[in-house]
Each structure stands twice: as structure tokens, then as C-alpha cells.
C-alpha positions in Angstrom: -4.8 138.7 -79.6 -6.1 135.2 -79.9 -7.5 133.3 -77.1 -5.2 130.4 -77.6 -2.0 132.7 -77.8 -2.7 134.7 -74.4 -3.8 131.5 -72.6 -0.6 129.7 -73.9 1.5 132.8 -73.4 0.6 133.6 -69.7 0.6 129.7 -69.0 4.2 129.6 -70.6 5.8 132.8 -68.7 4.2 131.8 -65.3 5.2 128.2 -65.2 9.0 129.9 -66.4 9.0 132.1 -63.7 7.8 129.9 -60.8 10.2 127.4 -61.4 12.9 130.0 -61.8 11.9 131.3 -58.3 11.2 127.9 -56.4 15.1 127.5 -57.5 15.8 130.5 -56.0 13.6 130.5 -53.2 15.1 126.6 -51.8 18.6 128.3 -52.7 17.6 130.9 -50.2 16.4 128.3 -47.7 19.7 126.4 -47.8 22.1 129.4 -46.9 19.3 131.3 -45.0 19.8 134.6 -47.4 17.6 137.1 -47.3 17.5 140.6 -50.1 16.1 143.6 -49.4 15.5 145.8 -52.8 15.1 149.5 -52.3 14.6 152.2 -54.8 13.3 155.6 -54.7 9.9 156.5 -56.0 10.3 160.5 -55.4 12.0 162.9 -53.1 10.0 165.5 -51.8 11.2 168.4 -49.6 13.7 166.2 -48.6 12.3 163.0 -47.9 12.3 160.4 -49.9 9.5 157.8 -50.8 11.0 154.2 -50.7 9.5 151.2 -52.6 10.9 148.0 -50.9 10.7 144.4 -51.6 12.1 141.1 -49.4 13.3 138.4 -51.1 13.5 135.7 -48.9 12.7 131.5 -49.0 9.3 132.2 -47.9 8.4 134.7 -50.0 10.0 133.0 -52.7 9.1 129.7 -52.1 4.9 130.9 -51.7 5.3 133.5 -55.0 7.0 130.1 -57.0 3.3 127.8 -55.8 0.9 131.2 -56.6 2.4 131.0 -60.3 2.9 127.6 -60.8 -1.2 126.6 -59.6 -1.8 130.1 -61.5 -0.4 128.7 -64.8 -2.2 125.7 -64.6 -5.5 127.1 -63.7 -5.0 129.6 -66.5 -4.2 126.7 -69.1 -7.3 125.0 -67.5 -9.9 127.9 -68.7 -8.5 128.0 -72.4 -11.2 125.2 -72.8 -13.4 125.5 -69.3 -14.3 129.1 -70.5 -13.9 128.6 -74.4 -17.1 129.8 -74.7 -17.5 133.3 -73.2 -16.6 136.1 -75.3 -15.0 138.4 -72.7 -12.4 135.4 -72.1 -9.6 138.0 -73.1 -11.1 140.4 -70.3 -10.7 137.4 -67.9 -7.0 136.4 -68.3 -6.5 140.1 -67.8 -8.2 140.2 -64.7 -6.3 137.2 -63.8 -3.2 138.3 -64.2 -4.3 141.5 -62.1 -5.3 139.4 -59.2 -1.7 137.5 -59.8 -0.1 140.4 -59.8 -1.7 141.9 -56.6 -1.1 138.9 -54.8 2.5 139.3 -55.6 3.1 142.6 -54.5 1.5 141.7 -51.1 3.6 138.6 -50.7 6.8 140.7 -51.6 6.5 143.3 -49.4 7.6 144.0 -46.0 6.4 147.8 -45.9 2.3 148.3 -44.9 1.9 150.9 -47.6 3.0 148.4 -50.6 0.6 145.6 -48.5 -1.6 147.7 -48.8 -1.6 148.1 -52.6 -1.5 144.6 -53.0 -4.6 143.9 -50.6 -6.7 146.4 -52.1 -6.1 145.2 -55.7 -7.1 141.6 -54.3 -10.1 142.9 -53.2 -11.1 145.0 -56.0 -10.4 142.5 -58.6 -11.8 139.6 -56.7 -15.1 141.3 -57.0 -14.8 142.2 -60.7 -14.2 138.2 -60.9 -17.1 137.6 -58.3 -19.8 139.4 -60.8 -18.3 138.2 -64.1 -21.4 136.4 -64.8 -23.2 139.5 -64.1 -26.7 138.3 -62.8 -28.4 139.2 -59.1 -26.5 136.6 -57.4 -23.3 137.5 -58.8 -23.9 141.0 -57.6 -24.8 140.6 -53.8 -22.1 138.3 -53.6 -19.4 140.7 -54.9 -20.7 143.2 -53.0 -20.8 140.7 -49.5 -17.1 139.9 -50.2 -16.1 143.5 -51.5 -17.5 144.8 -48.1 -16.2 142.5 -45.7 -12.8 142.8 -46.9 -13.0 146.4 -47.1 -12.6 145.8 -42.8 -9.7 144.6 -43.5 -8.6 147.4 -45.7 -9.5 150.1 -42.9 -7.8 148.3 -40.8 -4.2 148.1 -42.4 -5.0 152.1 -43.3 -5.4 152.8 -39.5 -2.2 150.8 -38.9 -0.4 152.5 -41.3 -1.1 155.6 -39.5 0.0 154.5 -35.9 3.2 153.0 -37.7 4.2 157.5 -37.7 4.8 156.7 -34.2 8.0 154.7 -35.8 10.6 155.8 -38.0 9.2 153.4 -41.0 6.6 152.0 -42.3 8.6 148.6 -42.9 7.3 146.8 -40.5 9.8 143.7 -40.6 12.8 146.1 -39.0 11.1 146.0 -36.0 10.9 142.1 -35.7 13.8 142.0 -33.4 13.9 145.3 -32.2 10.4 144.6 -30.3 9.7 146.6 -27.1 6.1 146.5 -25.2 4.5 149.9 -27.0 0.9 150.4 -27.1 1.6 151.8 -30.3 2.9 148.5 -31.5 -0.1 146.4 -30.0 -2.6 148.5 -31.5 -0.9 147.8 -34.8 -1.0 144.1 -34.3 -4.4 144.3 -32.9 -5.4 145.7 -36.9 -3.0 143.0 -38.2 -5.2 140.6 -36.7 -8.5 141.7 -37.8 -7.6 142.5 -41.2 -6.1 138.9 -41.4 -9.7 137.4 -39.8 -11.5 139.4 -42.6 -9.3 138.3 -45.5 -9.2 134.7 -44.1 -13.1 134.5 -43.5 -12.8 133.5 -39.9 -15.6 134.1 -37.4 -17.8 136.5 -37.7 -16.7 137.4 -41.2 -17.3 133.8 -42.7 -20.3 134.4 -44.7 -18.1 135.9 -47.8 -16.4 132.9 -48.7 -19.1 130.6 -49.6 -20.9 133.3 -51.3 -17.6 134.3 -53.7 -18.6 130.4 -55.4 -20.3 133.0 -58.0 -17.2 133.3 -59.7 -16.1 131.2 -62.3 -14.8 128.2 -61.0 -11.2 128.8 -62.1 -11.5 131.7 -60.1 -12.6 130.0 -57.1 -9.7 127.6 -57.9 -7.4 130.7 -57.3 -8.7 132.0 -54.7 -9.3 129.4 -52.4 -5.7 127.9 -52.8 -3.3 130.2 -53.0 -4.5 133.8 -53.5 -7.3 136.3 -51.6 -7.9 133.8 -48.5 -4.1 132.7 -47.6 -3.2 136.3 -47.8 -4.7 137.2 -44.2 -2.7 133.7 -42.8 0.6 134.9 -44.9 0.3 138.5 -43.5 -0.3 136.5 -39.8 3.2 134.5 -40.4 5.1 137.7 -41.1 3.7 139.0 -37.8 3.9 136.3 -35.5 6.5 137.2 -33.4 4.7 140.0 -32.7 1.4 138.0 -31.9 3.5 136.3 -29.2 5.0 138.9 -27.8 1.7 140.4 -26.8 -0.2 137.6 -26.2 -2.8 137.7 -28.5 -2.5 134.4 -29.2 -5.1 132.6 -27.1 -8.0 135.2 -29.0 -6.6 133.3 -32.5 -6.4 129.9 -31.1 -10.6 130.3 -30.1 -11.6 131.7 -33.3 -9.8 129.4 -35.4 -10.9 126.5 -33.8 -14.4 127.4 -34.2 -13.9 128.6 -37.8 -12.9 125.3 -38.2 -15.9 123.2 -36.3 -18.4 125.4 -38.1 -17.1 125.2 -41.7 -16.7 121.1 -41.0 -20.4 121.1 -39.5 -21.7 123.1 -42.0 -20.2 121.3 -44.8 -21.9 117.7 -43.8 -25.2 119.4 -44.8 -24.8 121.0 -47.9 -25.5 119.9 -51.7 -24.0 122.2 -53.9 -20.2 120.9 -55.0 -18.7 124.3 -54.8 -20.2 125.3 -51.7 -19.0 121.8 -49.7 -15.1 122.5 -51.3 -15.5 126.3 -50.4 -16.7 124.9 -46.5 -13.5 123.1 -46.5 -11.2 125.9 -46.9 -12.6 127.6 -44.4 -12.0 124.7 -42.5 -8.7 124.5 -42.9 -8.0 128.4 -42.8 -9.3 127.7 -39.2 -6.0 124.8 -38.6 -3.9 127.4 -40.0 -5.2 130.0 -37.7 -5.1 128.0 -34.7 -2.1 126.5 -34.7 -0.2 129.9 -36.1 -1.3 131.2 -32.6 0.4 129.1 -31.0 3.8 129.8 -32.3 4.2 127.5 -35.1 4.3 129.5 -38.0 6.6 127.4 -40.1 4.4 124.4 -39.4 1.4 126.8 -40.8 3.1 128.4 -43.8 4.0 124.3 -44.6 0.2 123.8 -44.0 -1.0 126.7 -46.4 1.3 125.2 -48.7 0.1 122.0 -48.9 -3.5 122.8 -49.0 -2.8 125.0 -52.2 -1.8 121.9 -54.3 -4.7 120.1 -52.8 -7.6 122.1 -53.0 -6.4 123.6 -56.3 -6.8 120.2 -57.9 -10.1 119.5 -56.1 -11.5 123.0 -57.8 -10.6 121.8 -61.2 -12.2 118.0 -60.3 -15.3 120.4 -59.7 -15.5 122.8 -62.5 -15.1 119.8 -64.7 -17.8 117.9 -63.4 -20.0 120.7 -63.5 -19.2 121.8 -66.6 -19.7 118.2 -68.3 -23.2 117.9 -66.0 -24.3 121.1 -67.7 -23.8 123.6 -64.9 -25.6 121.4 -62.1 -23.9 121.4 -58.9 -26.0 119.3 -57.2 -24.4 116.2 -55.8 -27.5 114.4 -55.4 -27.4 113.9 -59.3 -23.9 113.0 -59.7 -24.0 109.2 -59.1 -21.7 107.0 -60.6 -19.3 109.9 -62.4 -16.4 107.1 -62.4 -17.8 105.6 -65.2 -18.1 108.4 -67.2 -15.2 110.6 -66.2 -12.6 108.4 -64.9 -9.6 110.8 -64.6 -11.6 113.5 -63.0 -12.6 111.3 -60.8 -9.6 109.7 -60.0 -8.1 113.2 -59.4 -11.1 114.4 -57.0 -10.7 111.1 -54.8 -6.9 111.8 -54.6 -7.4 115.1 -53.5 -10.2 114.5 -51.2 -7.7 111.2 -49.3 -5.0 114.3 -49.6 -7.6 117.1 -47.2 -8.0 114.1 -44.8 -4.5 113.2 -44.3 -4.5 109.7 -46.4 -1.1 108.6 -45.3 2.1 109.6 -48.1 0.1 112.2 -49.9 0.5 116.2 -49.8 -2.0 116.9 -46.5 -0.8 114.0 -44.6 2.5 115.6 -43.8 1.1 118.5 -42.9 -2.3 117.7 -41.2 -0.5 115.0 -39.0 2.2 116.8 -38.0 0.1 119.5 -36.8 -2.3 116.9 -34.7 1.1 115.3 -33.3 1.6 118.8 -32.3 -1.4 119.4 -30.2 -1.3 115.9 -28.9 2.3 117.2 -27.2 0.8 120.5 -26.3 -0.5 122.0 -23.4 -4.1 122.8 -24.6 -7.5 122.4 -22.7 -10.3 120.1 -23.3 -12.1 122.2 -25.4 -9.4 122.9 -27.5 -8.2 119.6 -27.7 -12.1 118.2 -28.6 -12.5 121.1 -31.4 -9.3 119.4 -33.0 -10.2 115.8 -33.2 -13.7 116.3 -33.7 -13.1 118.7 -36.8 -10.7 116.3 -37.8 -13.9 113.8 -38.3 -16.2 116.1 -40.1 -13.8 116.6 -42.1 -13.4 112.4 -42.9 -17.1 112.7 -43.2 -18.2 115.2 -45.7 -15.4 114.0 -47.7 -16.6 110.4 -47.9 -20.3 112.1 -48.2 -18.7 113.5 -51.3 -17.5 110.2 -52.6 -20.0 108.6 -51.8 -22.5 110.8 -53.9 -20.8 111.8 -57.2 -18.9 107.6 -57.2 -21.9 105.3 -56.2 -25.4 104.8 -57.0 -27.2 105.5 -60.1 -26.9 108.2 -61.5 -29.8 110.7 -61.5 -28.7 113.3 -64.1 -31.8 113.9 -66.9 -30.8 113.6 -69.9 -28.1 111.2 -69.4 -25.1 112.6 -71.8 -22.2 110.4 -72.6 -19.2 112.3 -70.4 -15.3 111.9 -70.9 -12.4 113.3 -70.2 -11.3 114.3 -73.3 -10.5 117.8 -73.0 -6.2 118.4 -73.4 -6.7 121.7 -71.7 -8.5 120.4 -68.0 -7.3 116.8 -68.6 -3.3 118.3 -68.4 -4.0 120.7 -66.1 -5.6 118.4 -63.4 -2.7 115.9 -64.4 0.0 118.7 -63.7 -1.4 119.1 -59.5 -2.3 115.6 -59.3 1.7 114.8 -59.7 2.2 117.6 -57.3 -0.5 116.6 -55.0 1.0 113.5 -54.4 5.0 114.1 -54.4 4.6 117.9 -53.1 4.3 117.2 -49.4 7.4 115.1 -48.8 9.5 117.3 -50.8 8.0 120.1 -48.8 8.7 118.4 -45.6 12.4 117.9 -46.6 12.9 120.9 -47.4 11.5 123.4 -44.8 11.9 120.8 -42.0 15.5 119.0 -43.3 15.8 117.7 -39.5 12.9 116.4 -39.3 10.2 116.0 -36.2 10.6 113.1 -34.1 7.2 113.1 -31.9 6.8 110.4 -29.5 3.6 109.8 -28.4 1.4 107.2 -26.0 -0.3 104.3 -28.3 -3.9 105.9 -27.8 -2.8 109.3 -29.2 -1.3 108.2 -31.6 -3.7 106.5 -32.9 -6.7 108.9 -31.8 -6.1 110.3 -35.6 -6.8 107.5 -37.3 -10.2 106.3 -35.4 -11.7 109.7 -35.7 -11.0 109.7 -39.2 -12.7 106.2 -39.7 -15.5 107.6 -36.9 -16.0 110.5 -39.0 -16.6 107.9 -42.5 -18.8 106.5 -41.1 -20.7 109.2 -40.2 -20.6 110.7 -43.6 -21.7 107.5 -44.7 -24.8 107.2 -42.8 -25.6 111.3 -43.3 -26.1 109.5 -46.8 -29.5 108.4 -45.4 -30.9 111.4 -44.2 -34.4 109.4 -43.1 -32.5 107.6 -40.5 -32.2 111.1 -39.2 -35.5 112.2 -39.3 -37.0 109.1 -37.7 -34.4 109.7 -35.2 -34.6 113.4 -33.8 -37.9 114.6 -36.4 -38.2 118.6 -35.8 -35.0 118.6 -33.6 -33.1 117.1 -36.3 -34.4 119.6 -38.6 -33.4 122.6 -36.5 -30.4 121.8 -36.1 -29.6 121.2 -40.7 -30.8 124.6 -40.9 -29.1 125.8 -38.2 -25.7 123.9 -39.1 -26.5 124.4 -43.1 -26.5 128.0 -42.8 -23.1 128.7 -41.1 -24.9 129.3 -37.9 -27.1 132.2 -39.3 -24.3 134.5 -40.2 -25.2 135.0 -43.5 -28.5 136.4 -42.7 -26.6 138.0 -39.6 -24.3 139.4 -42.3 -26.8 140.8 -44.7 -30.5 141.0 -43.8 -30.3 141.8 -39.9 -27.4 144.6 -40.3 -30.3 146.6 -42.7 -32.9 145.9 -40.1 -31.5 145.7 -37.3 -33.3 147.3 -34.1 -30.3 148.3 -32.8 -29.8 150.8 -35.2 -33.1 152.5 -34.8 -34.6 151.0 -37.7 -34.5 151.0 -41.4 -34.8 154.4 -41.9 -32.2 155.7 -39.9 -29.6 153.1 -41.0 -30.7 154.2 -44.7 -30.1 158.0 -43.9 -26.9 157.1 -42.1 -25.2 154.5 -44.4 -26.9 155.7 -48.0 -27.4 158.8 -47.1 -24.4 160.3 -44.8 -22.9 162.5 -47.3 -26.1 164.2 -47.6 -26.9 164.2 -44.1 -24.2 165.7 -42.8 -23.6 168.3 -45.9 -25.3 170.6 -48.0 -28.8 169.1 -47.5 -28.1 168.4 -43.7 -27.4 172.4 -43.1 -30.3 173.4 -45.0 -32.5 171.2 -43.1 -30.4 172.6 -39.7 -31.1 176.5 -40.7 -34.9 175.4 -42.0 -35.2 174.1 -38.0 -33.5 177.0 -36.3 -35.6 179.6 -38.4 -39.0 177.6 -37.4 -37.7 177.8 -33.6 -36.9 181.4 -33.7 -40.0 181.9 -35.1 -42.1 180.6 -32.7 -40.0 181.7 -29.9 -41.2 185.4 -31.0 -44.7 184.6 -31.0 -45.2 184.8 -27.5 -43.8 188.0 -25.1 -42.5 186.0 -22.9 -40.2 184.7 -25.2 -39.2 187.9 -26.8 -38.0 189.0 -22.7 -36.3 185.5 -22.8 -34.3 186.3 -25.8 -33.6 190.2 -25.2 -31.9 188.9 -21.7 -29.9 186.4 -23.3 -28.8 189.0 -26.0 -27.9 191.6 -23.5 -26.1 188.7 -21.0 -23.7 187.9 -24.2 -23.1 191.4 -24.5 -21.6 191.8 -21.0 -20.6 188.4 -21.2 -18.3 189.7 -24.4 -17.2 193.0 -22.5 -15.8 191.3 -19.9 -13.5 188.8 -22.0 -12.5 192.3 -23.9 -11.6 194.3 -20.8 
């Protein structure tokens, strides 16, 4: 089929049916309905295999955003990837990962969840090597392998569900007594979720999956591979607070979130600072899910879709009119070239730090409102605010490398936004971006917060927003820095610029790690297990025993040793016989 027919196509249907469902899905949240769709698969021996779906607003409301961003990222490659052949091979793929992402937000039963999270994770590294070079493949195999934690971890939940009458695990939301069995099971939840989700210490996939094409990352970074971990957290948060796992969430999301903002404030490459971000904000979603506000996180996770969506397809565009440089040292003065994209990146980027009216403002601030009225500690409380300014500050850092200054791109190309295809689809979330969040905030909150705070928390957002400005404006000037702190300074970018080591923790220590006795026995454990512990393991077993035999019968005392052991198993036999 025609590239321009299977873009327009899947663009067309998807944008149909996530409107359809968005109806559906507020229609839902009005009356508080909620369908359960059952058939049977197969009967065996009696028993019958179920496939179930829930139909509820949430569901709904989250599979309405994944198709409508989906359509317009789709309708965005017809011209960002006009020029690869295997472009059919990509929309399929696509629609795969669509697909997958469906059937995990549709289903309350852990085997169906299942399905969907191992197609994620399977697809997402088909998309992670599409370019097929070295990079591309130790980065799909970093994110295949990380979230295959995850996947072992909802298979071993699976299993201790038996102890239950079904493997739906929404039945038992208010039907909750204090099991073990049902702890352990939430205990699997959670560390499946922390894989998919990238938090702490399984961060080092996320910037890493920037290999794929940028649509892709647009995809997965909004609404697809990394919200699935928060999603599957939301549908089990009652259990979270019934066993108190809560504070264990709460500590790793906050420092998910102070890394990827610290971390971010020292990086170049475009896609790497958006992808930092996310992470960022997967942290805020974390954290304040943990502490019982799991509407106030699924509005979050909604928000940031639109967002960060839009902010990928400001990227891919700039890199793909700056001829594949991602550098943002080279990007001064885009505004005068590419005035819409820019527009739409600087709309975006006021929309992640909660510029007043726009999609993250209703969010972000209620959240900080939140914790202002909570009973958090210190350290808590400082993670908060002082995320809150890194994340003002890489954002302006951003702005203030691709908008000012001259621009240092060689040879200097005349850019515009001329493209329909990227011009309509950044056009189609900036509209979103901007009305989204108060139509959100209507909707899933109609009575509406009223938090009444001192003066000086209330306005402790806004002056670590401007603090954290500034700061991004002089991290502009890096030599202030280095006259300032020299080798100290220096320690600290590579420490900060390298997620705290934990992508060298990830990869390069795991292979040589002491603690594993070495190369070579990690290599005959994890390459070689099969063979280790089958045919070629027994032979080598035998080969040894034969050898020790052997020498045990070269000297008399050890043919006396091994008659009286033969003649002791003999009695030893008689007696358990008579």
C-alpha cells in the first residue's frame, strides 16, 4: 500500500476512535459506570479460560489521549520519515506498540497485562534498533533487559495470584484482607512498575531508548512504554496503602526526580535533556501516587502526555531541519528560521514548568499545593522545591540555547516550517497543550480544590521557579563555573551528567563486576548456563569423577578406603530392607 494511504488511514481511524472513546470515557465519568466484558477463550476439562476487559472513565479517558497523540505522531512521520524505505514496516510496528499499550490499559486480569507489557517491550526494542547501527543495538538490548525485570516480575505475581480464585486482580480491590500472599503480589507490582517507569536504579534505559526515531521517542515518552508502570501503580493503589509500601515509592520517586532534573542541567544533546525530563516527572508521578493521590497522578500523567508529546515533535523537527545534529550548542537563534516550531517548543517548555493557564500548570501546582498541606519531612519537602527549580532551569538553558545567540550551525541552510505534515501535527497538541489542562481539571476534579495556604508557601512555587532561571541562565556560562570550583566543579558535571554512574553501573560493572568472581564466571553463568548445567556440564561432571576414581585406585590405601565404603552401603542397604 502507499505510504500516503497507510499514514492517512491509521491517522484517520485513530483520531475516529479516540474521540469516540473520550465521549464515552467523560460519559462514564459523569454517571460513574463501569463495564466488565467477558468471553470465553476455551474450556478445558471443565474450566474455562476467560478474556476480560474494564471499561471504565479512566481507562477510557487514557486509551482516548494514547490514540489521539498516536494519530498525530503518526501523521507527523508521513514527512519526518519520508525518506526511509522500511516506513511501511514502521507504521506497522506502530500500530503494534498501539495496540499493546491498549490491551494493557484495558485489562484488569495479570495474564492479559501481561500480554500487553511484553508486546511493549518487544516492540519497543524492534523500534529502539530501527536504525540498525551499534548504538541502536546496546541500547535495545539495555531497555529490552531492564524491562524484562519487570516482566518476571508480573510472571511471578501471576503465579502467587493461584493462592486466589482469579487472576482479575481488580475483584479484590474491596475485598482486601492482610495476606502475605497479597503483599508479595504488590511487592512485584511495584518493581515491575519502577522498571517500566525507569525509576531508581533502573534509570539508565530511558535516555538510552533516544536511538529510536524521534516519533518513537514521542510515543514513548508521553503516553505509551513509560506511563504504563505509573498506570499499572494507579490501578493498584489501594493496595499500596493498605500495606504501606508507600513511604519506599515516595523515596525513590523523589530521587528519580532530583537526579533526572540534575542530570538534565548538564547535558547537550536535545533528546537526551527532553528524555531527562520525563524521567523527572515520572518521579512527581511516583511520589505523589504514594501518597494516596492517584487521581491527582493519573491527572498528572495526563497532562504531561499533551506536553511532552509536542516538545518531541518541536525536537525531531529541529533536528531534522539542522541535518541530524542534536547539539544545542549549535542551535542559536532557530526563531528566525523556524518560527512555529519554535513557538511550539517554548509553549511546551512554560507548559513542564507550570507557566500559569497552560496544560502542566494545573497539574504541577496542584500537586505542590498538595505537599505544601502535607505532612512530609524536610527532606522530602526540599527534594520537591528544589526539583521544581532544575526543572525552571534546564528549561530556560534550553531556551536560551536553540532562541539566542548566533547561530553556530556550518553550513547555514535557510530553515522553515513549511512541512503540512509536522507543521499540523505540532499545531493539533499545541491547541491541546494549551486548552487540555482546564478541561481536564473540570472534568476529573468537577468540585474543584480549594487549598488555603500561608503567603510564603504559596508563593515558594513561583521564586524557585524564577531561582531555578536563573540558574539555567548562568549554567549558560560554564567558565563562571570553572573559575569558581575548577576540578571540583568538574567532578561533580561528570558525576551529575552521567545519571550518577548508573549507566556504567548498568552495563560495564555488571560484566565485570568482582562480586561475581570475575569475567569468566559471569560469562559461563549468564552466556553459558544452558551449557553449564546440561549436556556439556554432565560430561565435564563424569570426565571429573572418572579422573578421581582413578587416582583414588592408584594408591592401596585408597583401594581399603573404597572396599569399606562399598561393604558399609551394603549393610547399610540390608538394614533398610529387613
Amino acid at each position: 500500500m502507499h505510504l500516503f494511504s497507510i499514514c492517512s488511514l491509521s491517522f484517520f481511524f485513530l483520531f475516529l476512535f479516540g474521540t469516540l472513546i473520550f465521549s464515552f470515557g467523560i460519559y462514564y465519568l459523569m454517571f460513574d459506570y463501569s463495564i466488565f466484558v467477558e468471553w470465553e477463550l476455551f474450556s478445558l476439562n471443565g474450566s474455562m479460560v476467560l478474556m476480560t476487559f474494564i471499561f471504565d472513565w479512566m481507562s477510557l479517558v487514557f486509551m482516548s489521549f494514547v490514540m489521539y497523540i498516536s494519530s498525530l505522531v503518526i501523521y507527523y512521520s508521513n514527512d519526518y520519515m519520508s525518506g526511509d524505505s522500511n516506513i511501511n514496516r514502521f507504521i506497522m510496528l506502530v500500530l503494534m506498540f498501539i495496540f499493546s499499550m491498549g490491551l494493557l490499559i484495558t485489562s484488569p486480569n495479570l495474564i492479559s497485562i501481561l500480554l500487553g507489557w511484553d508486546g511493549l517491550g518487544l516492540v519497543s526494542y524492534c523500534l529502539v534498533i530501527y536504525y540498525q547501527n551499534i548504538k541502536s543495538y546496546n541500547a535495545g538490548m539495555l531497555t529490552v533487559l531492564s524491562n524484562r525485570i519487570g516482566d518476571v516480575s508480573i510472571l511471578i505475581s501471576i503465579s502467587w495470584m493461584l493462592n486466589f480464585g482469579s487472576w482479575n486482580y481488580i475483584y479484590y480491590y474491596y475485598f482486601i484482607v492482610d495476606s502475605f500472599e497479597m503483599s508479595v503480589i504488590t511487592m512485584l507490582v511495584i518493581l515491575a512498575s519502577m522498571t517500566s517507569s525507569a525509576q531508581i536504579p533502573f534509570s539508565s534505559w530511558l535516555p538510552a531508548a533516544m536511538a529510536a526515531p524521534t516519533p518513537v521517542s514521542a510515543l514513548v515518552h508521553s503516553s505509551t512504554l513509560v506511563t504504563a508502570g505509573v498506570y499499572l501503580l494507579i490501578r493498584f493503589n489501594s493496595m499500596l496503602m493498605v500495606y504501606n509500601y508507600g513511604w519506599f515509592l515516595l523515596l525513590i520517586g523523589c530521587v528519580t526526580m532530583f537526579m533526572a532534573g540534575l542530570g538534565a542541567n548538564f547535558e547537550f544533546d536535545l533528546s537526551k535533556i527532553i528524555a531527562l525530563s520525563t524521567l523527572s516527572q515520572l518521579g512527581l508521578m511516583v511520589s505523589i501516587l504514594s501518597m494516596g493521590y492517584s487521581d491527582l497522578a493519573f491527572f498528572h500523567l495526563l497532562t504531561h502526555a499533551l506536553f511532552k508529546a509536542l516538545l518531541f515533535m518541536c525536537a525531531g523537527s529541529m533536528i531534522h531541519n539542522l541535518k541530524d545534529s542534536q547539539d544545542i550548542r549549535f542551535m542559536g537563534s532557530v526563531v528566525n528560521f523556524m518560527p512555529l516550531t519554535s513557538i511550539c517548543l517554548n509553549v511546551s517548555s512554560l507548559s513542564l514548568c507550570g507557566m500559569p493557564f497552560l496544560a502542566g500548570f494545573y497539574s504541577s501546582d496542584l500537586i505542590l499545593d498538595i505537599i505544601n498541606l502535607s505532612l512530609v519531612n524536610y527532606l522530602i519537602f526540599i527534594f520537591y522545591f528544589f526539583s521544581i527549580g532544575l526543572t525552571a532551569s534546564y528549561s530556560f538553558r534550553l531556551f536560551y540555547y536553540s532562541m539566542f545567540g548566533d547561530n553556530n550551525f556550518y553550513p547555514c541552510y535557510s530553515f522553515d516550517d513549511k512541512s503540512y505534515f509536522i507543521s499540523f501535527g505540532m499545531i493539533g497538541l499545541l491547541l491541546i497543550t494549551v486548552f487540555g489542562g482546564s478541561l481536564l481539571s473540570w472534568l476529573i476534579f468537577p468540585v474543584p480544590y480549594v487549598i488555603v495556604l500561608p503567603w510564603y508557601l504559596s508563593f515558594m512555587t513561583l521564586f524557585f521557579i524564577f531561582l531555578g532561571a536563573y540558574f539555567g541562565y548562568i549554567m549558560c556560562d560554564l567558565n563562571y563555573f570553572y573559575d569558581l570550583f575548577s576540578l571540583k566543579f568538574l567532578f561533580f558535571v561528570s558525576f551529575s551528567g552521567s545519571m550518577w554512574f548508573m549507566p556504567f553501573l548498568s552495563t560495564n560493572y555488571v560484566v565485570y563486576s568482582p562480586l561475581l568472581f570475575g569475567y569468566k564466571s559471569l560469562k559461563s553463568f549468564d552466556y553459558g548456563w544452558g551449557e553449564l548445567f546440561g549436556g556439556q556440564g554432565l560430561y565435564s561432571f563424569f570426565l571429573y569423577m572418572i579422573d578421581y576414581i582413578q587416582s583414588l585406585y592408584d594408591s592401596n590405601f585408597s583401594v581399603y578406603l573404597l572396599t569399606f565404603i562399598f561393604w558399609m552401603f551394603i549393610l547399610f542397604m540390608l538394614f533398610l530392607i529387613y
